[in-house]
Every structure is written in C-alpha cells, then in structure tokens.
VEXDREN-2710 file (C-alpha; in Angstrom, 1 decimal):
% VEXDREN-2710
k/r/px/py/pz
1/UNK/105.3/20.2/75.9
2/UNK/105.5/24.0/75.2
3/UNK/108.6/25.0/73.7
4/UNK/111.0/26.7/75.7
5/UNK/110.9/30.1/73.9
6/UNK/107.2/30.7/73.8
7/UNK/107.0/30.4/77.7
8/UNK/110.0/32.7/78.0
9/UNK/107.4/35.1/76.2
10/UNK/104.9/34.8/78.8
11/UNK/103.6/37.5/80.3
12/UNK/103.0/38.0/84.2
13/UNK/100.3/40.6/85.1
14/UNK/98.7/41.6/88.4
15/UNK/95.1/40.1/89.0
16/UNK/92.1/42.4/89.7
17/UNK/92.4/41.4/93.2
18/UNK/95.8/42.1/93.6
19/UNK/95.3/45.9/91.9
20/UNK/92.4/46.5/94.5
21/UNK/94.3/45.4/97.3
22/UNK/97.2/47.9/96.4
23/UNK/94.8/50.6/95.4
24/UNK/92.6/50.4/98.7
25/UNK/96.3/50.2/100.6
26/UNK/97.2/53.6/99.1
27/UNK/93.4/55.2/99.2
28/UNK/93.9/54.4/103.2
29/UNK/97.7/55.9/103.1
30/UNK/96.5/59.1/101.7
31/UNK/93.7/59.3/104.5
32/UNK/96.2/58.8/107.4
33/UNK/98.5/61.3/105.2
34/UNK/96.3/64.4/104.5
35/UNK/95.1/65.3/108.5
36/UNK/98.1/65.3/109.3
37/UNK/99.4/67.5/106.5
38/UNK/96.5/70.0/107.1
39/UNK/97.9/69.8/111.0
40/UNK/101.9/70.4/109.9
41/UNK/99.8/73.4/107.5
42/UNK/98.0/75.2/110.1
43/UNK/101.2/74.7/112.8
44/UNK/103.1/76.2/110.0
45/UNK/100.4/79.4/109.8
46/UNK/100.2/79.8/113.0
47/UNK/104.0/80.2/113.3
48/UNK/103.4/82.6/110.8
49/UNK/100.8/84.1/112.6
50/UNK/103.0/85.1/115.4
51/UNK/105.7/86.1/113.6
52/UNK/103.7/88.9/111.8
53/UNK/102.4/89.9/115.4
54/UNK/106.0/90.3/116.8
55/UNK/106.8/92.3/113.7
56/UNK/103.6/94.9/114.4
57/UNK/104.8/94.6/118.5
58/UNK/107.7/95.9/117.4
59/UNK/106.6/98.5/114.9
60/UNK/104.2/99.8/117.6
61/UNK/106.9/100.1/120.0
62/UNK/108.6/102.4/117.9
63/UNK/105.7/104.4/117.3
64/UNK/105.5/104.7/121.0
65/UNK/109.2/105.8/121.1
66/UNK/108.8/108.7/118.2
67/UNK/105.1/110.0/119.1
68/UNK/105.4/109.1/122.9
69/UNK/102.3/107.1/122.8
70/UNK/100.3/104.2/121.7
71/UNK/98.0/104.8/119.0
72/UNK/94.2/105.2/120.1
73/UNK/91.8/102.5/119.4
74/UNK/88.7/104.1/119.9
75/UNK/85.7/103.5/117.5
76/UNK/85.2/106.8/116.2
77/UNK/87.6/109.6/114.9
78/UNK/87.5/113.2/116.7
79/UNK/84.4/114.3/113.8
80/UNK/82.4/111.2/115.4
81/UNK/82.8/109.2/112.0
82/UNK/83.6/105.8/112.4
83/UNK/87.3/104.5/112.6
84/UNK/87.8/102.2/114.7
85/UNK/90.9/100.3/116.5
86/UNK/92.0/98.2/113.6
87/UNK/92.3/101.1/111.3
88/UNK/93.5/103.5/113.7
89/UNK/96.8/100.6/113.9
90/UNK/97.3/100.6/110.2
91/UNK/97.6/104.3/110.1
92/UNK/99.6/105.1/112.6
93/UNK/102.6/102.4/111.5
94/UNK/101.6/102.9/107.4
95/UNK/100.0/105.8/107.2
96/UNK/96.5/106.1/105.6
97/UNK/98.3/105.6/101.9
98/UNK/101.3/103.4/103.2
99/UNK/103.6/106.4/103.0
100/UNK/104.0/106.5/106.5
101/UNK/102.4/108.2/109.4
102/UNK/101.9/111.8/109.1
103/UNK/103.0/114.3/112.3
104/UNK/100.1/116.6/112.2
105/UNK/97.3/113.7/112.0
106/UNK/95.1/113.4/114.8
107/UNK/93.4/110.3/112.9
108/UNK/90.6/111.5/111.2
109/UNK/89.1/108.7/109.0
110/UNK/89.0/111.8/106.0
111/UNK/92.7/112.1/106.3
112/UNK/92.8/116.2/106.9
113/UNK/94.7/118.0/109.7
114/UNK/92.4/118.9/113.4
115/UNK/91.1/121.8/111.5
116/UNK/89.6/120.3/108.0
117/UNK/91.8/122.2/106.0
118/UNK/94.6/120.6/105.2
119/UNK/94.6/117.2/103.2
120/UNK/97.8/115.0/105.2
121/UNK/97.2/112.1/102.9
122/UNK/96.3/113.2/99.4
123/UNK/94.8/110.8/96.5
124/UNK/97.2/111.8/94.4
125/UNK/100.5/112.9/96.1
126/UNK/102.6/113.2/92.9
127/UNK/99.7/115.8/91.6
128/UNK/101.1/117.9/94.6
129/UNK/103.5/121.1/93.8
130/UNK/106.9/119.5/94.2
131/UNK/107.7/121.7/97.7
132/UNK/104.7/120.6/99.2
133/UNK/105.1/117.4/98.0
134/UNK/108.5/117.4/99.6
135/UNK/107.3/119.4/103.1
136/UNK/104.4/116.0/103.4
137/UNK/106.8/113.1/103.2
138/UNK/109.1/115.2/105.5
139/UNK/106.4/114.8/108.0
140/UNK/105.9/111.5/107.9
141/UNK/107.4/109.0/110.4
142/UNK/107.7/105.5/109.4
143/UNK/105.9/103.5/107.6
144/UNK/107.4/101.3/110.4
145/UNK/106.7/97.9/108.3
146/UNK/107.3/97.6/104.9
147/UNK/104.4/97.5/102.9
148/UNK/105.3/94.2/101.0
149/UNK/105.0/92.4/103.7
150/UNK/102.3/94.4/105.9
151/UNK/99.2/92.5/104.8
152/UNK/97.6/96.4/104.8
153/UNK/94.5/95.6/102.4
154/UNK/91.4/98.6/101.6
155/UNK/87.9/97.8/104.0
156/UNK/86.4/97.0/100.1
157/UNK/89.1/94.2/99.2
158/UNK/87.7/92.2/102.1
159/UNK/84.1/93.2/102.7
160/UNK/83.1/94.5/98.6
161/UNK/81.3/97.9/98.7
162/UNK/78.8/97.8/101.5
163/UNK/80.8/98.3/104.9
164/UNK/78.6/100.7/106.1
165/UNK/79.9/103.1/108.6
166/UNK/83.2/103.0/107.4
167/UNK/84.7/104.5/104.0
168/UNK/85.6/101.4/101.6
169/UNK/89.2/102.9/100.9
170/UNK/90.6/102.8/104.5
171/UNK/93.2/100.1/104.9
172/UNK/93.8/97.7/107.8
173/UNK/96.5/94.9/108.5
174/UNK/95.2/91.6/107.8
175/UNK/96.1/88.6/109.1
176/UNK/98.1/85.7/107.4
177/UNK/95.2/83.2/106.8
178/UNK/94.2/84.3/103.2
179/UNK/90.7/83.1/101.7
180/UNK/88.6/84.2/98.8
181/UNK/86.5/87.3/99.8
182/UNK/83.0/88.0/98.7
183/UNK/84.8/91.0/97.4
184/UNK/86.7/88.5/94.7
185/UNK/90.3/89.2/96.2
186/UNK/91.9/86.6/98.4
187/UNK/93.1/88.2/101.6
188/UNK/93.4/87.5/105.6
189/UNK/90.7/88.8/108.6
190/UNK/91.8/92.3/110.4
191/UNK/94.0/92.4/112.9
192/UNK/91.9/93.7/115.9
193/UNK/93.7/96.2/117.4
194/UNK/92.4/97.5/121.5
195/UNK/94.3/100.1/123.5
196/UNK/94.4/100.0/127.3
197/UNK/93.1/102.6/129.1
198/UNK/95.3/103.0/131.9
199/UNK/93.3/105.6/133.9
200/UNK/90.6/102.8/134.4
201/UNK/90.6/99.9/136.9
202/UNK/87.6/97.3/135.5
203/UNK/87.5/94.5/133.1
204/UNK/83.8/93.8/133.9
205/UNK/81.4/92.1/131.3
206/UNK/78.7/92.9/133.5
207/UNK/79.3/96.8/132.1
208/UNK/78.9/96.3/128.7
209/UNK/75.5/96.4/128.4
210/UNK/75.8/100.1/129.7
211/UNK/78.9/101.1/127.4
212/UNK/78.9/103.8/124.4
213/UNK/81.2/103.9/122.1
214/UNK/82.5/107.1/123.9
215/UNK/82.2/105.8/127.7
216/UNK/83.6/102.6/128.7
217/UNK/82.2/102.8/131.8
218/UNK/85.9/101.8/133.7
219/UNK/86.9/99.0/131.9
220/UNK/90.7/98.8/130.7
221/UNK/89.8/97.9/127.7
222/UNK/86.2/98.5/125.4
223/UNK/84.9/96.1/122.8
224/UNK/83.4/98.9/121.1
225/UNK/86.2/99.9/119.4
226/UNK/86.0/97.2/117.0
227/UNK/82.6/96.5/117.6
228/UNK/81.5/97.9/114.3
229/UNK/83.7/95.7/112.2
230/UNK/83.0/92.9/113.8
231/UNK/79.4/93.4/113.3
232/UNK/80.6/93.2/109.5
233/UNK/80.6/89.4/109.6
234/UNK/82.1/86.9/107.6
235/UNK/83.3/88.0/104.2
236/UNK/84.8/84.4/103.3
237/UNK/81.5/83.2/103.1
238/UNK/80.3/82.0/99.6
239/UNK/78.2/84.6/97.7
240/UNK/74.2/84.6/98.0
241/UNK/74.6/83.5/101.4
242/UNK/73.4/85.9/104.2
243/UNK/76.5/86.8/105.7
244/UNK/76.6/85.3/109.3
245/UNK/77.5/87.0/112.7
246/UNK/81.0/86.2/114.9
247/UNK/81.0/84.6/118.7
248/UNK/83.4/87.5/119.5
249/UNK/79.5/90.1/118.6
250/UNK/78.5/89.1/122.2
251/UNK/80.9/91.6/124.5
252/UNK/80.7/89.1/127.1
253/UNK/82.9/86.8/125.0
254/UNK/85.5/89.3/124.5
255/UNK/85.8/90.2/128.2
256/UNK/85.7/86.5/129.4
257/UNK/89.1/85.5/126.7
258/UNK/90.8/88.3/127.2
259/UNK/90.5/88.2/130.8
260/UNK/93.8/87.3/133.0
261/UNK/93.8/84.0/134.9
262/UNK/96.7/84.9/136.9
263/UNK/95.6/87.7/139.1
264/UNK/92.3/85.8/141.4
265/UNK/91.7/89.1/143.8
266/UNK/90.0/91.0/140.9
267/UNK/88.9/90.9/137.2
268/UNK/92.0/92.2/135.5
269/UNK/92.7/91.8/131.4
270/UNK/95.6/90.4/130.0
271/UNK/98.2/93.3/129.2
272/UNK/96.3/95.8/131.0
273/UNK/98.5/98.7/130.6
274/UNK/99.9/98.2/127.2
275/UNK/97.6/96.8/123.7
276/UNK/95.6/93.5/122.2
277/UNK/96.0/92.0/119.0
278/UNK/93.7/90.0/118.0
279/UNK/93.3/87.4/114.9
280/UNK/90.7/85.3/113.6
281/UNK/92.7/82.6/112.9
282/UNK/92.3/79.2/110.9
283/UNK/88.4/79.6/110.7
284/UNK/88.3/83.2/110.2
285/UNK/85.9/84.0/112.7
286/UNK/86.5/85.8/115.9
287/UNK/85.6/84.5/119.3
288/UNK/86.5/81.0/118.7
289/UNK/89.2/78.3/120.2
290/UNK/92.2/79.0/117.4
291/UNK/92.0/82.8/117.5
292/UNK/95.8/84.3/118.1
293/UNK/96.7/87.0/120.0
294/UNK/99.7/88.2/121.5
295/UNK/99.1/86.8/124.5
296/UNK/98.3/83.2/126.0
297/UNK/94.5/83.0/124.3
298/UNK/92.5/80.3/126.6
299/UNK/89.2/80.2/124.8
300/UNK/86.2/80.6/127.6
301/UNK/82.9/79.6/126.7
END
C-alpha cells in the first residue's frame, strides 16, 4: 500500500486526447466567431460610410445657400484640362489647399482666376505680402468641413505619380474604407461626385455611346464626369500587378444603378434635380453590390 502522502503528491494532468479535443473545440469557436466579426466590422463602416455622406450633404447644402448653386461636376475645367466631378466637390467645400473655397474661382484645375492672372490658391500662402494674404482668406467661404475629419487626400497619395490627365497635387474626398495604396499611404476610394442637369429630361444608357465629355446628349446626369478617374483603376492592388479596370468603366452600369425604380412611365435617375455620391465601398471598386451612395443603391447587373 502507498503511503498516504506520496499519493496526496500525485499529479493530475490532461491526456493528449483531452488537449485536442479542447483545442479543436476553440479552433471551431474562432471560425464561427471571426465572420461574424468581419460582418459587425463592415456594418460598423458602413454606418460610418453614411455618416461622412450626410456630413458632405450638408456642407454642399450650404454651398448652395452662399454661392446659390451646386458645384459643377463636369469632367473638364473651363481651359479643357481635366477636373473632373470628384475634384470639383473637394474644392468647392475645402478649397483647392483646404483653406476654403475661394469667391472668384471658376474651378480651374491650375487654381488662377477666369483670366490666368491671378493665383486664388497659392503654394505658399504665408510667402504672400501680409495684405494680400489677408484680402485671399477674406475671400474664401468655408471650408465647410473640417479638414481633420474630411478624408481630402492629393490624386498622388492614392494613385502614386502616374494619373495621367490629371495633376498629382489635386485633392479629393475619400471615402472611409482605408487600404494600402500602391502609392505607400493608406487611404479610402474618391467620393464620386455627379451634378444633375436640370435642363435635360433623359437617363438613357442607350446614349452613351454617343456622349463627349462636353455633350451629354440629354441625360440628367453624365458618366463622363468621372469617367477619367475611374478609368484610373484600382490603386489597392498589390504592386507589379497590372492594375485592373472597375464594373462602374462600362456607362451602361452606371445608368442602370443609378436609375429610379419608382417612376415606371419613363427612365428617370435617382435625385434627378439635386447630386450623386458615390462610394466604392468594402471592395473598393465601383460598380459592384456594396457600393454606398446617398440614395437607396440596388445593384443591377
């Protein structure tokens, strides 16, 4: 018989069996756990999302109110340079250096005044003579978000240097699903920004073959004015790779989601007298199921 003490001095320890059992328990746990994390993560985003839409509604409502407009979204600036709707957005509630909109701009993508003389968003605006200096930020209205929290990034953050047509220091509001960028900084997809043209009656894919970037041909709204940046592609994917095309490229897919299911009589767009915003949501890419606009997006094959 074993004295008392030395079985008190026994140890109990789990069996291999037993520690595979609990292991394989909490390997199956964390499976069932981490979909529907990533589910909770992207609800929470797209909160987010919508949130930072309602914040730019509101900004470009003011706008409206102080210039007695909305901005233009129209691909090119009044030289013919490229600008398009997205950019056109971010300066007309930051201003083209975040200092807020300038009075006299007419949105030319070099920042001078109508006639090319006069610089209305300077490099360097503490270089300026302090009355002049004074007489610019007198002139600007806004910046009607606060920069902090505008997600206003420059074309070469997002894309790197070669964003051909459009100048690599021109910012635009991004959206809140941040990724590493080719370019090395982590940011979000621009906001596409499209302007209705009230004066027009059609939302017609059937016209876009015969669009221009000057002539939308009657439709409400024109996919060329983001066209260009679109046709950028995907900057989030990984370096080396040949930088694929979006679903939102084809002009039929924008006219088909944006299209209103509520009027049956005749192809109308969803706010057809007021402005689109458009994100690329969770994927990044536009044209797809979980982009987020502010209106009720129904993705149409």
């Amino acid at each position: 018989m074993k004295p008392i003490v030395n079985q008190a001095r026994k140890r109990e320890a789990f069996t291999i069996v037993e520690l595979l059992t609990v292991m394989s328990i909490i390997v199956i746990l964390i499976g069932l756990m981490v979909p529907a994390l990533n589910k909770v993560r992207r609800y929470a985003r797209d909160v987010q999302q919508m949130a930072q839409f309602n914040a730019i509604s509101a900004a470009i409502e003011l706008f409206n109110n102080e210039s007695d407009g909305y901005p233009p979204s129209n691909a090119m600036d009044p030289m013919n340079q490229a600008y398009c709707g997205a950019m056109k957005l971010c300066e007309a509630l930051m201003g083209q250096d975040l200092l807020g909109f300038h009075s006299n701009s007419v949105f030319r993508r070099d920042g001078m005044d109508a006639a090319g003389t006069l610089p209305l968003y300077p490099r360097n605006i503490d270089a300026m003579a302090p009355a002049l200096r004074d007489n610019n930020l007198k002139a600007r209205k806004g910046p009607y978000l606060q920069a902090e929290n505008a997600n206003a990034y420059r074309m070469k953050d997002i894309y790197g240097t070669n964003i051909a047509p459009f100048l690599d220091v021109t910012f635009v509001l991004c959206d809140v699903y941040k990724r590493q960028m080719k370019s090395g900084q982590k940011t979000g997809m621009p906001i596409l920004y499209y302007k209705a043209d009230t004066a027009n009656t059609f939302h017609d894919p059937n016209l876009a073959a015969a669009m221009t970037p000057v002539d939308s041909k009657g439709n409400i709204y024109s996919y060329w004015d983001n066209h260009a940046l679109i046709g950028l592609g995907k900057p989030w994917e990984p370096p080396g790779q040949t930088t694929s095309s979006h679903k939102m490229a084809d002009p039929k897919r924008f006219y088909m989601n944006t299209q209103s299911d509520r009027i049956t009589t005749t192809q109308r767009p969803f706010r057809a007298d007021q402005y689109i915003l458009v994100s690329a949501g969770w994927d990044g890419e536009y044209g797809t199921a979980d982009d987020i606009c502010n209106y009720e997006w129904r993705y149409k094959e």
